[in-house]
C-alpha positions in Angstrom: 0.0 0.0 0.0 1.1 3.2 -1.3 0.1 6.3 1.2 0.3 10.4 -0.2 0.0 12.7 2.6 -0.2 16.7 3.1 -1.4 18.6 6.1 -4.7 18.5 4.8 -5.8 15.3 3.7 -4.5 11.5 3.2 -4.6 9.0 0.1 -4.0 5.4 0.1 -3.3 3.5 -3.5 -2.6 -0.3 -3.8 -0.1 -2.0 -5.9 -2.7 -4.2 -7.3 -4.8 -2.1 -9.4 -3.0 1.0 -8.8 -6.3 1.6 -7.4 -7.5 4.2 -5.0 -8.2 2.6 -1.7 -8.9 5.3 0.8 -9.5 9.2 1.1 -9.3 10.9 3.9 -9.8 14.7 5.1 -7.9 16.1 8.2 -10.1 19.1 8.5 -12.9 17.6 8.6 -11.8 13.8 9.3 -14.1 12.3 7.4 -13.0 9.1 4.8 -15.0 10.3 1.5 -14.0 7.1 -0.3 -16.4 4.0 -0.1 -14.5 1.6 2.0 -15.0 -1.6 -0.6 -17.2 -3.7 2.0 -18.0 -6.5 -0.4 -21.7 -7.1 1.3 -22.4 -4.4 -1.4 -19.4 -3.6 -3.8 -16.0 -5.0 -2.8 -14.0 -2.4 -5.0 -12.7 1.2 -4.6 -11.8 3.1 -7.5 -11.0 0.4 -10.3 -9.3 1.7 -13.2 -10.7 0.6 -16.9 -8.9 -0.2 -19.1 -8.4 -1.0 -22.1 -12.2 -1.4 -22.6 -15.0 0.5 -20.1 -18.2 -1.8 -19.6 -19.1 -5.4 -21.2 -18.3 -6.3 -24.9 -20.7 -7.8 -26.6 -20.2 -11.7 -25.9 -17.1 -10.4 -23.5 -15.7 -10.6 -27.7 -13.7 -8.6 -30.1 -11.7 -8.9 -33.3 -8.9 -7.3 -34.3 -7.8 -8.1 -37.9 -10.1 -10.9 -37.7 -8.7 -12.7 -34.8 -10.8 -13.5 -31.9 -9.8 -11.7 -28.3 -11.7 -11.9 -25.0 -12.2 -9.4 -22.8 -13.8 -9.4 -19.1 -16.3 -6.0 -18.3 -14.0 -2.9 -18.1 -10.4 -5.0 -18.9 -8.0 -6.6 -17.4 -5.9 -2.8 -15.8 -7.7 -3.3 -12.5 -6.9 -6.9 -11.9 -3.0 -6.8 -12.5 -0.6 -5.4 -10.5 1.3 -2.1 -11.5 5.2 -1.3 -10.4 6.1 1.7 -8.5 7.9 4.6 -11.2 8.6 7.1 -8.9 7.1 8.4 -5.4 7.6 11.4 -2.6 5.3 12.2 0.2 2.4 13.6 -1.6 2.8 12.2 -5.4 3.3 8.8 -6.3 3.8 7.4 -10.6 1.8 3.9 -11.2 2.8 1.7 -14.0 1.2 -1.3 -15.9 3.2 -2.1 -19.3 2.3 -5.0 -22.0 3.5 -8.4 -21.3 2.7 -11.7 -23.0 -0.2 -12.5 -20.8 -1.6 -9.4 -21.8 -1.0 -9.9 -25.6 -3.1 -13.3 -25.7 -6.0 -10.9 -25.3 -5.0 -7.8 -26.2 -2.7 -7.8 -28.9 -1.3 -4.3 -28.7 2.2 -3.0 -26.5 1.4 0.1 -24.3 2.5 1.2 -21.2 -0.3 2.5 -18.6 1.1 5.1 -16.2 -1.0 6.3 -13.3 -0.5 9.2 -11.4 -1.6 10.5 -8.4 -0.7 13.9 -6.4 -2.1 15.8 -3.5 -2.3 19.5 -4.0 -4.0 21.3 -0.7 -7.3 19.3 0.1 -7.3 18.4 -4.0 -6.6 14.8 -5.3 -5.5 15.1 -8.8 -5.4 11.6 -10.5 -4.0 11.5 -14.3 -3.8 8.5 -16.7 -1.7 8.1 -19.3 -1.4 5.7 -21.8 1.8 5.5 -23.8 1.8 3.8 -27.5 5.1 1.3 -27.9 4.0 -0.9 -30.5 4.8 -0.9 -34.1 1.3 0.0 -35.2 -1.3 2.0 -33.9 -3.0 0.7 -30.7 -6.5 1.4 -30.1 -8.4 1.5 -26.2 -10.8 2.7 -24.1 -10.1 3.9 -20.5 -12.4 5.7 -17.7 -12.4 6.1 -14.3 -15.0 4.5 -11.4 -14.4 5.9 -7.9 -17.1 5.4 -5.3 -17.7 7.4 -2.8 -19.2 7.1 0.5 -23.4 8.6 0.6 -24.2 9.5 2.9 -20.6 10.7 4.0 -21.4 11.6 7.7 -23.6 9.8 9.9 -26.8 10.2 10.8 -27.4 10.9 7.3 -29.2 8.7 4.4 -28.4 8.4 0.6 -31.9 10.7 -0.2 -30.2 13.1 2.0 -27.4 14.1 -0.8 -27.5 15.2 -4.7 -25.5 15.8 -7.3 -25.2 19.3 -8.3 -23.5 19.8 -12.2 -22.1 23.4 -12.5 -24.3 24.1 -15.8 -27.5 23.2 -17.0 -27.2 19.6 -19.0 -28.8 18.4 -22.0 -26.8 15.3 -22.7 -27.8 12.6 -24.1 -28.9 9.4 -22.2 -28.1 5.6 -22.8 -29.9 2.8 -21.7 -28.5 -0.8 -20.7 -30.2 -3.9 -21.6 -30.1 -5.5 -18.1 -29.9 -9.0 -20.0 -26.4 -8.7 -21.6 -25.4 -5.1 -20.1 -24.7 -3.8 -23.9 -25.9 -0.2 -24.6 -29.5 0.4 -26.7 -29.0 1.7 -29.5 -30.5 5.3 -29.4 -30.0 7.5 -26.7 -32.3 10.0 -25.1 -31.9 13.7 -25.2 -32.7 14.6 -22.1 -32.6 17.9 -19.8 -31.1 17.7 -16.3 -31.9 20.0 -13.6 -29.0 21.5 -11.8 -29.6 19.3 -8.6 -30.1 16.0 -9.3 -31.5 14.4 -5.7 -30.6 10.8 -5.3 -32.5 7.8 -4.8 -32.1 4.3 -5.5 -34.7 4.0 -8.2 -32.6 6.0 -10.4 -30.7 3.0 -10.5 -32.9 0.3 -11.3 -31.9 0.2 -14.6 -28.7 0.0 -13.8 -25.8 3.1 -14.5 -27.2 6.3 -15.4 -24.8 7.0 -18.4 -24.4 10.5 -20.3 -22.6 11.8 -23.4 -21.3 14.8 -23.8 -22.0 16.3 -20.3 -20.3 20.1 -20.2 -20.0 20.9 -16.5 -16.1 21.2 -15.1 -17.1 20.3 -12.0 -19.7 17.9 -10.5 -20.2 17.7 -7.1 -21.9 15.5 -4.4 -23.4 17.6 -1.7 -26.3 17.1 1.1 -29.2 19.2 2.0 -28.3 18.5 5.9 -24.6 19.5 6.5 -22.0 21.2 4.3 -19.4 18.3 3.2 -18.7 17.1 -0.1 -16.8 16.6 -2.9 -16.0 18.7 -5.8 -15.3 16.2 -8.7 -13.2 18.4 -11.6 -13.4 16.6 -15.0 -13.5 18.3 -18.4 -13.4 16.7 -22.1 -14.4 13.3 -20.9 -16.8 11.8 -23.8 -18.8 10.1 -21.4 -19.8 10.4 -17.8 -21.8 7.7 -15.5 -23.1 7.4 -11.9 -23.5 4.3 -10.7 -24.8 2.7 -7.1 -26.6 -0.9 -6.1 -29.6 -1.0 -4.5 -29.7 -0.1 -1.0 -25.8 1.0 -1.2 -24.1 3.4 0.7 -21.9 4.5 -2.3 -22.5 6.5 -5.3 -19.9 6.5 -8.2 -18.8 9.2 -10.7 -17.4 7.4 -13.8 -15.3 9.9 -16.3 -15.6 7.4 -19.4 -13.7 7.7 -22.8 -15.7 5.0 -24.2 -18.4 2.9 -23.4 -19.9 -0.8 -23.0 -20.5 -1.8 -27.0 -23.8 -1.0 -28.6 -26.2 -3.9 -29.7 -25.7 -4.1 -32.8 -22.2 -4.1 -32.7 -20.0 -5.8 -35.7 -17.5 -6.5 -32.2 -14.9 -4.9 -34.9 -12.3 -3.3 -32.4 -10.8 -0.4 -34.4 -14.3 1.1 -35.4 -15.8 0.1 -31.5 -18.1 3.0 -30.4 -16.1 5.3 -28.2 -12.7 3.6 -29.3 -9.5 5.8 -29.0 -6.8 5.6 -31.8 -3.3 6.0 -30.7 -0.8 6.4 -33.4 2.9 5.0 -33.1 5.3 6.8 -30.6 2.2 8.6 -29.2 0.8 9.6 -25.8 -2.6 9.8 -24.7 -3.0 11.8 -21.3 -6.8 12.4 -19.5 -7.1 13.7 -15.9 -9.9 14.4 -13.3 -9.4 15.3 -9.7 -11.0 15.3 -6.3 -11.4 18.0 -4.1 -13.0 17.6 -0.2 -14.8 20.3 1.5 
């Protein structure tokens, strides 16, 4: 376990996964970050990559050859190597090896970042192209956060505030086989979405091109919260189970395959092209009040 610590707040970050573990405030000590009891949800703040959400038939091709992928990759079940660390920054890596090439048949490396600036985690992914051809991936974030944050306090008690008015559009998941129907909604959020579990029923509630900087997860009964800063993410998901004290923001670049997917890889919905000797670099951060 890899711990980051300022005067203001403390972060710890596991080898396996490079994944967020733990979150917590000094000045207000409070731990924002859900605690991974697996009665509900026994993860964190997985990281996904190189896919985010199911393929169809967990199955892809790439130059007609069959690859198999589990929902949101393999990043969040291996474990990364330690780049480079001080007290309150800390470089997470996960490069190619053959294990990885029998179902993903591209060479990258996968660095992960993570740095405390006052009461602000800022957490940046980059993915680095070392192949001989052009790699294609998709990659989002899924941290889950603790609702209600202080006790005495219910999940109805907090919302989700966006800093502008939304008019994304909406995407359904068939709850059979988790792929994404087909046409989206255009819908119009209010500023303050309140939260409750039949929100959820359908499972993730998953927008595209959502324009706030900032999303934040308030309550109507006390004044602590998180300030989530994102920008130029394609997609953006929350996501909680039924009767969970958690609610997850998801920054997505990519998304679970449509339904009527050809399951081609290089033309997947959402998929990112990354050229030879290139660098793709996305970042979103978390700031406690």
């Amino acid at each position: 376990m890899i711990v980051l610590e300022n005067d203001k707040i403390k972060a710890n970050i596991a080898l396996f996964g490079a994944e967020l573990t733990k979150l917590y405030s000094k000045e207000t000590q409070l731990d924002y970050l859900w605690l991974g009891d697996p009665k509900f949800w026994k993860r964190h703040a997985p990281i996904l990559f190189p896919i985010v959400g199911k393929l169809k038939d967990h199955t892809y091709y790439v130059a007609n050859k069959e690859y198999h992928l589990p929902q949101h990759g393999f990043a969040r079940d291996n474990k990364f190597v330690i780049i480079s660390q001080s007290e309150n920054k800390a470089l997470f890596e996960l490069a190619f090896s053959e294990k990885t090439l029998e179902i993903y048949p591209y060479k990258f490396k996968l660095q992960i970042t993570y740095e405390l600036k006052a009461n602000i985690l800022e957490i940046t992914y980059q993915v680095i192209n070392i192949d001989k051809q052009s790699i294609f991936f998709s990659i989002g974030a899924h941290p889950a956060f603790k609702c209600p944050i202080v006790n005495d306090t219910s999940f109805a008690d907090y919302y989700i505030e966006f800093q502008y008015q939304e008019k994304p559009l909406q995407y359904s998941l068939n709850k059979e086989n988790g792929l994404r129907i087909e046409k989206p909604a255009s819908i119009e959020l209010p500023t303050q979405l309140s939260l409750d579990y039949t929100l959820f029923e359908d499972d993730a509630l998953i927008y595209k091109n959502i324009k706030s900087n900032i999303i934040s997860l308030q309550s109507s009964r006390h004044k602590h919260g998180i300030n989530f800063h994102c920008s130029n993410w394609e997609y953006f998901a929350f996501w909680t189970k039924k009767d969970a004290p958690f609610i997850c923001f998801e920054p997505w670049m990519g998304a679970a395959d449509l339904e009527n997917t050809n399951q081609d890889f290089t033309n997947k919905d959402g998929i990112i092209e990354l050229p030879v000797n290139k660098e793709f670099k996305q970042h979103y951060a978390i700031e406690l009040f």
